[in-house]
N, C-alpha and C positions, 0 to 999 in steps of 0.2 A: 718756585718758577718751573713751568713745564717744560720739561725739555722729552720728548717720546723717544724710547729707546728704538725703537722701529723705522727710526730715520737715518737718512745721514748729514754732516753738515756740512758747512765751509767756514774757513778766518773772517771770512766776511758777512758770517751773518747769514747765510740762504739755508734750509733744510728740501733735502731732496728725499724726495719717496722716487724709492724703482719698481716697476712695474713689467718685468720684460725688457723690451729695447727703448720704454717712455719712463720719464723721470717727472714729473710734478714738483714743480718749486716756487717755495715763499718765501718770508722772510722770519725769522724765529722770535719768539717771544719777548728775548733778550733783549731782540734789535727793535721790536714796533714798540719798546717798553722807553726806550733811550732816544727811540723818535720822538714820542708822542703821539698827539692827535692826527694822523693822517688823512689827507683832503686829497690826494688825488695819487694815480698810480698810471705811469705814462709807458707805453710799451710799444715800440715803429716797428720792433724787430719781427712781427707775426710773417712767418712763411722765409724766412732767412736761414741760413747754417753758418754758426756763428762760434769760433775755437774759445774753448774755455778759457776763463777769464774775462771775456768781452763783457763791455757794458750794456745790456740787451735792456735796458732800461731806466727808469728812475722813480723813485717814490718824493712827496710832497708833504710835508707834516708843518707844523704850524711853523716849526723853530727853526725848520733845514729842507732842505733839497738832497738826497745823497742816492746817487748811482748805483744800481744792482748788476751784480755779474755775474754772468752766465759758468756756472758748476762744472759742465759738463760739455766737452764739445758738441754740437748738434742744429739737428734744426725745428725753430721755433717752433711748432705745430697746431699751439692754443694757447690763444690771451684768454684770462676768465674777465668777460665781459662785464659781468655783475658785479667789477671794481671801478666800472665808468659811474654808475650812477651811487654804490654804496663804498669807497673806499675804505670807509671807518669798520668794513668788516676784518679788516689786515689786523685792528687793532683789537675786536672782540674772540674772534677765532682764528688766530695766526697759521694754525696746522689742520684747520679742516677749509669752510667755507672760502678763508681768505688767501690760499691760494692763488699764485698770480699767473705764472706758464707752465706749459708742458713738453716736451722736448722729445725727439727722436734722437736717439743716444747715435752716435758715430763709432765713437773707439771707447768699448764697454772696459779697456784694460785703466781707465780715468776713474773709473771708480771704487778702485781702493786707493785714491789719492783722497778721498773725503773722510772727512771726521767721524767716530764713531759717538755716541751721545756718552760715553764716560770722557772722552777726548774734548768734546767741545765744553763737560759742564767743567772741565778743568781750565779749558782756554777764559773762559769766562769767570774762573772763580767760584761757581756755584756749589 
């Protein structure tokens, strides 16, 4: 299973790349593995600032519905569009293409409350 050391993670399944004061977040391999097939990826939050934890969205797979939240405090900045018409890329390329937001970071001291990839492959078992 891939888990990229060059990330970070969260309990719940999101891997963030930091970039500066922008964070790029999806869902990790682990989690589009234990969805399944994913059909659709719903995100209202675009253009919002929204405290870590928040539910800034939702993913759709064949078996479940289950809520994504937000890493990192911030504000929304970028839905990757090209999950309206291809969701199933969440499931081919979890950590590149399928990328879902992008964040302007608020309070950068939030991010060493994220997992490190030896920390999540143990949260997970791997």
């Amino acid at each position: 299973m891939s888990i990229p050391a060059n990330l970070k993670y969260t309990k719940d399944h999101e891997w963030v790349s930091i970039d500066g004061d922008v964070a790029t977040v999806g869902i990790t391999h682990f989690a589009q593995k234990e969805l399944g097939d994913i059909v659709y990826v719903e995100v209202e939050t675009l253009d919002q600032t929204l405290d870590k934890d928040e539910v800034f969205g939702t993913v759709e797979a064949v078996k479940t519905v289950s809520d994504l939240f937000l890493p990192l405090t911030g504000e929304i900045i970028a839905f990757n569009d090209s999950l309206e018409s291809a969701p199933e890329t969440v499931n081919s390329d979890p950590y590149g293409a399928g990328w879902m937001i992008k964040i302007k970071i608020a309070d950068a001291s939030e991010i060493d409350s994220l997992l490190s990839d030896a920390a999540y492959k143990q949260l997970i078992g791997a």
